[in-house]
C-alpha angles and dihedrals in degrees: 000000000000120000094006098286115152113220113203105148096089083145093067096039128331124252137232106005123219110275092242091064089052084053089046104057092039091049090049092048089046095041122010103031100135129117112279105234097357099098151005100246130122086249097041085049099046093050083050098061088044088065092037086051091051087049092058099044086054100050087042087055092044101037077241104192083235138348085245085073092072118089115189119225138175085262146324081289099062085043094059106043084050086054111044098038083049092069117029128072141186107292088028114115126208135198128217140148133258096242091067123133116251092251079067100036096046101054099042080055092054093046092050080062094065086041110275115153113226128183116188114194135190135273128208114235093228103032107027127219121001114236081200088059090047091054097046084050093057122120142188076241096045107130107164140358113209130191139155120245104224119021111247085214109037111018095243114156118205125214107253111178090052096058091038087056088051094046083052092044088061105034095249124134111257117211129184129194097217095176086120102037107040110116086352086079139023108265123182113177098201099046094053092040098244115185095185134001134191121196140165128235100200097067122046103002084055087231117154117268112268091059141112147097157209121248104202117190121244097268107016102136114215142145138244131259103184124030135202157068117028099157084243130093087007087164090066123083096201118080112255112262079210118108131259093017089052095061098023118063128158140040102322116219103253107177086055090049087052086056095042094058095052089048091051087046094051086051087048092047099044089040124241090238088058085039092054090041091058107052091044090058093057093046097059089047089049079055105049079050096048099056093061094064118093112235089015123110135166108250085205149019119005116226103314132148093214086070138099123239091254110120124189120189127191122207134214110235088330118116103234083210085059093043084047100048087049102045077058100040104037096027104025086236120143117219131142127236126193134049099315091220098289097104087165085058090051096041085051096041087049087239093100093093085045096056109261128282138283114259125213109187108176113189137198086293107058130087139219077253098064089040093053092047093053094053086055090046084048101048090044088051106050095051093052097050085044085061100041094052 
């Protein structure tokens, strides 16, 4: 990377993109910039088949029934909000875990408020969600369960298509919150029986910020919760039952689609499993690292191959937003301190009152250099801000 900074915080964003999404956006905003399903024009039609082309990479990456089944959004937040608040109603409960990202927490919370019943249960840091949990938390009322598939604090990967087989199984909707794990780890929707699932497109499949989606099973029967313009059935006020129309309304981005779609293409290309392989690679040796600093311990997974690149420390009377702000100011490495807003992960993990953890998220891009040199930044760091305190 350009003048010698070092990028490791690929769970917040991903950096640098590959060089054929940057292509991508600016040829769309030269050339393609009208507005997708508003005109007949050369320029409305050619935006048009740069979202259409984004609908069909990500139900290529997800075995998505149909392309139709995609419905694009701002980010995995908004996707999840439509989701979730689509299906559920007042008297429903839901079941989640206490490791969720606060795009899942907060609106379960609202919901509870119009009389929604939640049960959040725990994770294990090393294995995930128990299927055997989720079965002792049904009830008659159980709606949905909803979990993410790779923890945004510690790295822990559910498994998913053993809690999607026992959502099928009884007949309950099954959600994932995919903003970690999309293009990180094979996902098939079908196969893991998958009802709904939200995903950024910012993080693992390299897209711009300001881009996401909803995939919504064939079938799946849910509500809307925003209404308006979808350059069909204009005539109509009410707004069309029809995917993706029904879930997506207003002008699209599509700049940030073209550059979806080439990132999709580059993790196709590479290959998730290499991808996967990869990041995982440069976790376990930021562990091994890790454990040889004095004051310094995982929140999450030990060395493990079945784990995502995601590494949370947690530091003895040491602030991880300190540790953060020095490792940028004093090493030109990028890292992220705090809570990462996950509250219920902190709460779970006892770091909550100290203020969270620092978080190190290498991605695709980054080296066992730049690893190496970020064990060195954090050990240096910690020691000076233990003095200084």
């Amino acid at each position: 990377m350009g003048n010698g900074a070092v990028y490791l915080d690929n769970a917040a964003t991903s950096f640098p993109k590959p060089e054929e999404v940057y292509t991508a956006v600016l040829r769309a905003m030269r050339e393609e910039c009208g507005n997708p399903g508003r005109s007949g024009h050369r320029f409305s039609l050619a935006a048009g088949r740069a979202v259409q082309d984004a609908r069909v990479m990500c139900g290529k990456l997800f075995n998505a029934e149909s392309p139709d089944c995609i419905a694009f959004s701002a980010n995995a937040t908004v996707a999840l909000n439509i989701g979730i608040k689509g299906v559920l109603r007042p008297g429903n409960h839901v079941i989640t875990s206490a490791f969720e990202h606060n795009s899942v927490s907060r609106p379960l919370s609202h919901l509870e408020r119009d009389g929604v019943s939640v049960t959040k249960l725990p994770m294990d840091l090393e294995c995930g969600l128990s299927t055997e949990d989720i079965k002792e938390a049904l009830r008659p009322d159980t709606r949905l369960v909803v979990c993410t598939h790779v923890s945004n604090v510690t790295g822990t990967a559910n498994d998913i298509a053993s809690i999607g087989a026992l959502c099928k199984d009884r007949g309950i909707l099954f959600m994932v919150d995919a903003a970690q794990s999309a293009g990180c780890r094979a996902i098939n929707v079908r196969d893991m029986h998958i009802d709904l699932l939200a995903f950024a497109g910012h993080k693992g499949v390299f897209g711009p910020q300001g881009t996401g989606g909803l995939y919504v099973r064939p079938g799946v029967e849910m509500s809307t919760i925003m209404q308006g313009g979808t350059g069909r059935r204009s005539e109509s006020l009410v707004q069309p039952e029809v995917m993706p129309d029904k879930l997506e309304t207003g002008t699209r981005n599509s700049p940030g689609l073209a550059g979806l779609a080439a990132g999709i293409r580059f993790v196709l290309d590479a290959g998730i499993e290499e991808i996967e392989r990869k990041e995982a690679s440069l976790a376990n040796r930021l562990i091994k690292g890790i454990a040889g600093i004095d004051g310094a311990r995982v929140a999450g997974p030990g060395l493990a191959q079945d784990r995502s690149g995601i590494v949370s420390v947690i530091l003895e009377n040491v602030s991880s937003v300190d540790a953060a702000l020095m490792m940028d100011a004093a090493f030109n490495i990028a890292v992220r301190g705090g809570l990462h807003c996950a509250a219920d992960a902190h709460i779970s993990l006892g770091s909550a009152d100290a203020g969270g953890a620092l978080r190190i998220s290498p991605g695709y891009f980054n080296t066992e250099d730049e690893i190496d040199c970020c064990l060195a930044a954090l050990e240096a760091c910690v020691a000076e801000l233990r003095v200084e305190s």
